[in-house]
MOPAC internal coordinates of N, CA, C and O (Angstrom, degrees):
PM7 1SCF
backbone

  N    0.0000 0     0.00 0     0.00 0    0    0    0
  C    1.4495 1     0.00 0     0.00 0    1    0    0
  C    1.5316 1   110.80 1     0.00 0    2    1    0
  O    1.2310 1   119.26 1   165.57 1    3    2    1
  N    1.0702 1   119.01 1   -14.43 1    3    2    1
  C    1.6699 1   125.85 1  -171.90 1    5    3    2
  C    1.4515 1   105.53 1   -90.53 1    6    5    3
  O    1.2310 1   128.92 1   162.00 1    7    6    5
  N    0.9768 1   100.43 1   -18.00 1    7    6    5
  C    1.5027 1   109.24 1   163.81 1    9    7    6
  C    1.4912 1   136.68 1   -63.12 1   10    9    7
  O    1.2310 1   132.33 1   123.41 1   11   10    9
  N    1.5384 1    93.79 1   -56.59 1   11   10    9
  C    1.3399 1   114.77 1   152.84 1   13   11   10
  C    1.3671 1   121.52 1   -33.26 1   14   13   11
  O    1.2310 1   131.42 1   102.83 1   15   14   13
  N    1.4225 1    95.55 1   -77.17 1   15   14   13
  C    1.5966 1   101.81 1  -172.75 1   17   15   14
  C    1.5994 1   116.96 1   -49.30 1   18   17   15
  O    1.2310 1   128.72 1   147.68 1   19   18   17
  N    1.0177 1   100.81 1   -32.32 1   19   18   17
  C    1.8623 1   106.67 1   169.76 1   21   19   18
  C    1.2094 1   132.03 1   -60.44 1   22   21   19
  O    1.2310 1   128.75 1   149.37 1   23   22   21
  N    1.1760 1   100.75 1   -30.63 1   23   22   21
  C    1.6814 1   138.08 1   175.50 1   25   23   22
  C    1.8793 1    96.02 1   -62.96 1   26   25   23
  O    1.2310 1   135.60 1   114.39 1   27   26   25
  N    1.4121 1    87.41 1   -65.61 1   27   26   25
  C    1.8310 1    99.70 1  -162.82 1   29   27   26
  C    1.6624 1    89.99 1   -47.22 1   30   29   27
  O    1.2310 1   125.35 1   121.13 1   31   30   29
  N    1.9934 1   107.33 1   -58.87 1   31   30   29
  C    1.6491 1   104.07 1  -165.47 1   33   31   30
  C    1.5263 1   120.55 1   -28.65 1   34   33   31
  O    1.2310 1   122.41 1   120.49 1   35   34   33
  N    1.6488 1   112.98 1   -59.51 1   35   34   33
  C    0.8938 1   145.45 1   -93.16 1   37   35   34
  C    2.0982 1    79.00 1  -112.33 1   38   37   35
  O    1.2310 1   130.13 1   143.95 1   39   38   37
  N    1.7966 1    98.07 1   -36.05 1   39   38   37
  C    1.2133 1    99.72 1  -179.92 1   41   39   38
  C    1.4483 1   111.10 1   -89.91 1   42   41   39
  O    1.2310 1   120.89 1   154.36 1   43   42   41
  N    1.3864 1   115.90 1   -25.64 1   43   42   41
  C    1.6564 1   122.83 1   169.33 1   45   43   42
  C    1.2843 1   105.56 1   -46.90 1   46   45   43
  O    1.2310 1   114.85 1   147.34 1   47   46   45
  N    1.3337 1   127.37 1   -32.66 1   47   46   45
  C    1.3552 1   119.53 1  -173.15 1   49   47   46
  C    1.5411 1   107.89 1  -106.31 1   50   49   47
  O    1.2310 1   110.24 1  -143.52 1   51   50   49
  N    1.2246 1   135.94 1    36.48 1   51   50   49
  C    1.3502 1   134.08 1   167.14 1   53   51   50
  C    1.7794 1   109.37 1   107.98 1   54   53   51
  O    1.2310 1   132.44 1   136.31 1   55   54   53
  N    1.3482 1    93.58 1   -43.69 1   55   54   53
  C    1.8346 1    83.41 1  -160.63 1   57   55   54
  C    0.7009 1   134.10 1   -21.08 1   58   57   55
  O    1.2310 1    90.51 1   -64.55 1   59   58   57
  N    1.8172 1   166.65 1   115.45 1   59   58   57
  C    1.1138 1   154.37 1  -137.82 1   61   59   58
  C    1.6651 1   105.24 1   -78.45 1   62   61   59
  O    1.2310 1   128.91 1   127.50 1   63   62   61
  N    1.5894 1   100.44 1   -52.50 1   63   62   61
  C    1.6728 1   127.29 1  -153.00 1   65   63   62
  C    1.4349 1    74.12 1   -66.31 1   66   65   63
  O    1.2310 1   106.50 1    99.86 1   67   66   65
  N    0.9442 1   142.71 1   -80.14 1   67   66   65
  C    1.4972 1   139.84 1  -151.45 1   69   67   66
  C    1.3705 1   135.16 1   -75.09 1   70   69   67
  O    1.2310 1   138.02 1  -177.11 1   71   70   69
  N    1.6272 1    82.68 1     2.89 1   71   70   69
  C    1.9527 1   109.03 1   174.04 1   73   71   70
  C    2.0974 1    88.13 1   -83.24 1   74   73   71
  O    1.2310 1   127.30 1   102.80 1   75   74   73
  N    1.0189 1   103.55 1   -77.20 1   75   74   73
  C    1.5233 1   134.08 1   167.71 1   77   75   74
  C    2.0282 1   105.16 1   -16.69 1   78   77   75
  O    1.2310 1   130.12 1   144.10 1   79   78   77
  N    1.5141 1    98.09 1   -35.90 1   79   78   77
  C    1.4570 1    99.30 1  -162.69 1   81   79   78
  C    1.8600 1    92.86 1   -82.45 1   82   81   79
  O    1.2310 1   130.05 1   126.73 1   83   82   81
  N    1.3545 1    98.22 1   -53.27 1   83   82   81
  C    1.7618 1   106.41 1   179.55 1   85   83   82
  C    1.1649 1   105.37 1   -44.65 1   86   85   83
  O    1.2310 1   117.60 1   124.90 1   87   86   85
  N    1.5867 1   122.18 1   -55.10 1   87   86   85
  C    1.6078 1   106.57 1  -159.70 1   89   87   86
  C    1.8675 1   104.94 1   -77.40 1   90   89   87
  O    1.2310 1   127.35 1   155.64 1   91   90   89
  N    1.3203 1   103.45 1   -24.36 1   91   90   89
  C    1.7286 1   108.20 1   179.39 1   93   91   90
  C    1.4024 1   102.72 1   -51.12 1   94   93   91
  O    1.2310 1   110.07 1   141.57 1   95   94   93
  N    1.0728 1   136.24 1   -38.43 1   95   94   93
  C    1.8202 1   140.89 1  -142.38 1   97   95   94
  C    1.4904 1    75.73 1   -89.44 1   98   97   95
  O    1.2310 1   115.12 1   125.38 1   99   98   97
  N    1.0339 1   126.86 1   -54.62 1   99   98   97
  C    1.4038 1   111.85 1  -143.14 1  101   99   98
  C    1.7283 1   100.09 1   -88.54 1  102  101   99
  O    1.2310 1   124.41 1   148.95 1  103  102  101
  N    1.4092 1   109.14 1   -31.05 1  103  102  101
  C    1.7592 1   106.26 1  -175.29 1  105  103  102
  C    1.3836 1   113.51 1  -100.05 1  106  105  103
  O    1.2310 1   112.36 1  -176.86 1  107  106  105
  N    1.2955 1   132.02 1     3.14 1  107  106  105
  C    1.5771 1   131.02 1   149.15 1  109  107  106
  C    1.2702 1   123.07 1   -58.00 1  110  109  107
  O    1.2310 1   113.62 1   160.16 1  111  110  109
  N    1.5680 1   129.68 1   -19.84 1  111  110  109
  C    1.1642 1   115.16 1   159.05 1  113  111  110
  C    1.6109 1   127.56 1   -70.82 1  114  113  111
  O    1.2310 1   126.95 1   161.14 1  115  114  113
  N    1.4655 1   104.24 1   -18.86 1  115  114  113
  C    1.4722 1   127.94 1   170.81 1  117  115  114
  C    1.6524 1   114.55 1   -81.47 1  118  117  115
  O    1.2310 1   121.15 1  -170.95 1  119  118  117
  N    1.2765 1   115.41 1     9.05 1  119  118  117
  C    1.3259 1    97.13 1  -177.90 1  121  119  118
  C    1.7561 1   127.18 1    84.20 1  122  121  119
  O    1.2310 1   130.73 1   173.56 1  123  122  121
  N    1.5140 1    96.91 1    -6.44 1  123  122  121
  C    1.8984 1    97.98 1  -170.53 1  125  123  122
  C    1.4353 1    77.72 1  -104.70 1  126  125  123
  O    1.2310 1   143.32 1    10.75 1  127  126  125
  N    1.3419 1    72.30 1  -169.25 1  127  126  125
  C    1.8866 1   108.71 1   176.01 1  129  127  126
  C    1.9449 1   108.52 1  -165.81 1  130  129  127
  O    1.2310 1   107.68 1   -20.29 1  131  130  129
  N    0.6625 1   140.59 1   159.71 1  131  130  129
  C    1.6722 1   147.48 1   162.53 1  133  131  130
  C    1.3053 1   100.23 1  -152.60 1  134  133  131
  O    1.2310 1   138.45 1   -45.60 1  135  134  133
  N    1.7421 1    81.85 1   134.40 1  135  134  133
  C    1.8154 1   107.80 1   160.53 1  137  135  134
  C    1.4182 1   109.29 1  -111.48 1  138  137  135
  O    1.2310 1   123.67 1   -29.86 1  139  138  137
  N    1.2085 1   110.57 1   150.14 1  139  138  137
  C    1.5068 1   117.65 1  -153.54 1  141  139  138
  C    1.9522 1    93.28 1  -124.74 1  142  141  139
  O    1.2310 1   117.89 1   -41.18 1  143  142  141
  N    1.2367 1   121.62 1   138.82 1  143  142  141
  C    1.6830 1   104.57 1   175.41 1  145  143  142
  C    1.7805 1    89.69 1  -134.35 1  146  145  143
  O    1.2310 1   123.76 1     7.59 1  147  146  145
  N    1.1806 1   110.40 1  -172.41 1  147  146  145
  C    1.5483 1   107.59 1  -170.69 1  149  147  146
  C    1.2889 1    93.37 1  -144.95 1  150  149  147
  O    1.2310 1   114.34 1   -64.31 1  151  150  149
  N    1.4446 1   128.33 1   115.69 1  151  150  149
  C    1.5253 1   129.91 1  -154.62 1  153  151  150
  C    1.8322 1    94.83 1  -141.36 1  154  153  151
  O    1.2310 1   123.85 1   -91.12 1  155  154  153
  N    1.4179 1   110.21 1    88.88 1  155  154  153
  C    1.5407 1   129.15 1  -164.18 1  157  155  154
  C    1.0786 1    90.67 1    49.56 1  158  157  155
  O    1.2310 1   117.02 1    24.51 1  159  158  157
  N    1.7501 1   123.27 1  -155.49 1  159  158  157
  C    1.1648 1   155.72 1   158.18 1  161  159  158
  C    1.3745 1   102.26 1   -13.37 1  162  161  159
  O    1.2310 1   102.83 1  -171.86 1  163  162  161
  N    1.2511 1   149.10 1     8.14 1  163  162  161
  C    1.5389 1   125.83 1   174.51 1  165  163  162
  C    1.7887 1   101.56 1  -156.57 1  166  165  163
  O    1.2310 1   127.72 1   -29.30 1  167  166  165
  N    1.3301 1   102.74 1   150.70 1  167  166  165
  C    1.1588 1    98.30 1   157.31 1  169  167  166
  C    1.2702 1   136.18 1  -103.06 1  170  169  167
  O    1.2310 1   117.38 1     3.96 1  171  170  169
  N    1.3366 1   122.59 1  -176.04 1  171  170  169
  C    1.9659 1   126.58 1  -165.54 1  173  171  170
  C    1.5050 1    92.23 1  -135.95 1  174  173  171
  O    1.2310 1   126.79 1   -57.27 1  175  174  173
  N    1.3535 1   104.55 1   122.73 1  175  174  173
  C    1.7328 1   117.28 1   173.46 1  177  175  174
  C    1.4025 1   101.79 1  -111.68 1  178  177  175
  O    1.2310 1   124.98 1   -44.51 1  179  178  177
  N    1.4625 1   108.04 1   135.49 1  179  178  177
  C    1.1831 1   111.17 1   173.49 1  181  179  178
  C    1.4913 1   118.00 1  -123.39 1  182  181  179
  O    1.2310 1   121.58 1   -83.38 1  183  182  181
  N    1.3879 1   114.59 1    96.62 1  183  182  181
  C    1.9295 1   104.57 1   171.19 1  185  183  182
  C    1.1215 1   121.80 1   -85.38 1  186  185  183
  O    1.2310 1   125.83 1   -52.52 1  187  186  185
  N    1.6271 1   106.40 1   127.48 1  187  186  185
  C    1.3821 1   105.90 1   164.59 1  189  187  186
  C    1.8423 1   106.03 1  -118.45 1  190  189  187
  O    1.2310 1   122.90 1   -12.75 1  191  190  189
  N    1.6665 1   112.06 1   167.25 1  191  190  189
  C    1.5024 1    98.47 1   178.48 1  193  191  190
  C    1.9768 1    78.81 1  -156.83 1  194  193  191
  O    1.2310 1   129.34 1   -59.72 1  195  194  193
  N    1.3876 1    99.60 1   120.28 1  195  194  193
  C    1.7108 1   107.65 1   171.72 1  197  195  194
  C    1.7613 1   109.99 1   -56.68 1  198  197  195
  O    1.2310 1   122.56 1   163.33 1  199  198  197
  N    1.2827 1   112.69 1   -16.67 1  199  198  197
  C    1.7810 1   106.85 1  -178.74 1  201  199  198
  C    1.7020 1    89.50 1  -100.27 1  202  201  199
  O    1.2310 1   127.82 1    34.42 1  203  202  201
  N    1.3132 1   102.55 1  -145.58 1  203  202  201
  C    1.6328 1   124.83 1   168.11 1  205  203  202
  C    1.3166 1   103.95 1   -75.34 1  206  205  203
  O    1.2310 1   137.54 1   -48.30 1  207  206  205
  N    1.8308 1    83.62 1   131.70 1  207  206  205
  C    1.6159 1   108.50 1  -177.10 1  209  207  206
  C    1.5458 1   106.48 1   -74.84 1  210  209  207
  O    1.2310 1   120.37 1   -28.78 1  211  210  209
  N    1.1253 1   116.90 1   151.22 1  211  210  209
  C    0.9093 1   158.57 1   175.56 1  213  211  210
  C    1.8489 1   122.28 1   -42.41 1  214  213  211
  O    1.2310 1   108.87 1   -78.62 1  215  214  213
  N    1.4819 1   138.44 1   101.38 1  215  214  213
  C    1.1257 1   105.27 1  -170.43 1  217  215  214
  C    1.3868 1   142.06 1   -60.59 1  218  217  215
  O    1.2310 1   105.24 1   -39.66 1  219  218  217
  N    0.8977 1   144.93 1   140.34 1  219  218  217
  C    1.8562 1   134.77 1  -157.70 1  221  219  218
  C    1.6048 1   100.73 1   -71.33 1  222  221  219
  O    1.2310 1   123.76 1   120.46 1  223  222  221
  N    1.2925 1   110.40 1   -59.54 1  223  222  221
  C    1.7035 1    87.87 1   173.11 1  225  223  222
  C    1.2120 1   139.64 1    -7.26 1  226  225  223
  O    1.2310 1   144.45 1    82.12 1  227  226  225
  N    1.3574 1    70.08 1   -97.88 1  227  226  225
  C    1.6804 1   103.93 1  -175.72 1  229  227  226
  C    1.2984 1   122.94 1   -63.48 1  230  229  227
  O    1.2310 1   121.32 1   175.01 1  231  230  229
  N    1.6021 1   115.08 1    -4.99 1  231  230  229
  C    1.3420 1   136.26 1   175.56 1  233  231  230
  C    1.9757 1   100.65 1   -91.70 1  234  233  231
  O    1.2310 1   129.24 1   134.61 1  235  234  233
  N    1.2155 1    99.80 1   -45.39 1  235  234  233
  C    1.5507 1    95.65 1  -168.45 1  237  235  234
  C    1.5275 1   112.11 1   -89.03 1  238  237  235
  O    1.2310 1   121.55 1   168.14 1  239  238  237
  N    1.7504 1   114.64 1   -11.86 1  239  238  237
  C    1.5029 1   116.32 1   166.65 1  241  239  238
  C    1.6886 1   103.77 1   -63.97 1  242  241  239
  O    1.2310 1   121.67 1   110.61 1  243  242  241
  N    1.3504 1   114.41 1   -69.39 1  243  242  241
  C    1.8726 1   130.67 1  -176.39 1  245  243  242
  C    2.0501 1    89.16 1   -33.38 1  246  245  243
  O    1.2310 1   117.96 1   116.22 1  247  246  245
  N    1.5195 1   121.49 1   -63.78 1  247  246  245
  C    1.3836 1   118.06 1   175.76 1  249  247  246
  C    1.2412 1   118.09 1   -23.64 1  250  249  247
  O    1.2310 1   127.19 1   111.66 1  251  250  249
  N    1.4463 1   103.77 1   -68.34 1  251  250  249
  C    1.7613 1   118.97 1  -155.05 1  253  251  250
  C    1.5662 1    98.43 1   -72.16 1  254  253  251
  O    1.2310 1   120.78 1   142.20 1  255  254  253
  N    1.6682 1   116.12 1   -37.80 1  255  254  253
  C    1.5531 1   112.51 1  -169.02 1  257  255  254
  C    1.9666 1    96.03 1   -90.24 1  258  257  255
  O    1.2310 1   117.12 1  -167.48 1  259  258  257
  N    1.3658 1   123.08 1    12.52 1  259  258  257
  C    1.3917 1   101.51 1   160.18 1  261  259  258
  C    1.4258 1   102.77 1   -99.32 1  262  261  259
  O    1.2310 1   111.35 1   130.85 1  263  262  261
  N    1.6218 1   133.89 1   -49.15 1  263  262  261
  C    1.0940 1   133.58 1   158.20 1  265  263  262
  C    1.5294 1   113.55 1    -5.78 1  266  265  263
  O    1.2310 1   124.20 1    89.46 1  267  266  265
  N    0.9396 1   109.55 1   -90.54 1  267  266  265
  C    1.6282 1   133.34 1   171.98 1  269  267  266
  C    1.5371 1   108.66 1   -19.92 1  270  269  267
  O    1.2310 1   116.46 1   110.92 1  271  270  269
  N    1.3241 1   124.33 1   -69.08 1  271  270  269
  C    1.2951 1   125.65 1   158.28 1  273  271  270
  C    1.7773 1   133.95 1   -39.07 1  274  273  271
  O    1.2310 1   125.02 1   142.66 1  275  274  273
  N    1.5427 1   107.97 1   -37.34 1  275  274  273
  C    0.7886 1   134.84 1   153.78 1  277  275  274
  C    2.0039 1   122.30 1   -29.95 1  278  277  275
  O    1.2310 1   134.02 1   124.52 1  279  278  277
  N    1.5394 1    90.49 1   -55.48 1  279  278  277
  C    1.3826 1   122.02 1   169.32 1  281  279  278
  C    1.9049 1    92.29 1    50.57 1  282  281  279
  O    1.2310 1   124.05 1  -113.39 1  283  282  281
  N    1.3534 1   109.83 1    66.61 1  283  282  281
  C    1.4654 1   115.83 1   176.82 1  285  283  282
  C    1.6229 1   119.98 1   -90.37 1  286  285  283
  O    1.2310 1   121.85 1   -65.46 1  287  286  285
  N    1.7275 1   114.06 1   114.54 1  287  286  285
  C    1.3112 1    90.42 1  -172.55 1  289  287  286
  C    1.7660 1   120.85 1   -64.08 1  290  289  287
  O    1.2310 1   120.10 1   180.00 1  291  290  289

């Protein structure tokens, strides 16, 4: 579990890899995956899913409201 929480820190504060790691845990049972890169001031999400992609919505609402939680300055 200490792991975790390091994980969470680690993405509270920007890290890409560990933005990327949170949302992986939760969408590998779904078949996705996202890589996340940090390109100045913004980041670049990338979904991929080897079956059927994913709908963009409802994929990029779940994004923006983990972000958000995130609460990254």
């Amino acid at each position: 579990m200490t792991t975790q929480r390091t994980v969470l820190e680690r993405a509270k504060q920007g890290e890409a890899a560990a933005i990327a790691s949170l949302m992986n845990q939760t969408l590998k049972q779904k078949g996705v995956q996202v890589k996340v890169r940090q390109s100045g001031g913004a980041y670049k999400l990338l979904v991929e899913s080897a079956a059927e992609a994913p709908e963009q919505k409802p994929t990029v609402r779940w994004i923006v409201k983990g972000l958000d939680r995130l609460a990254i300055a």
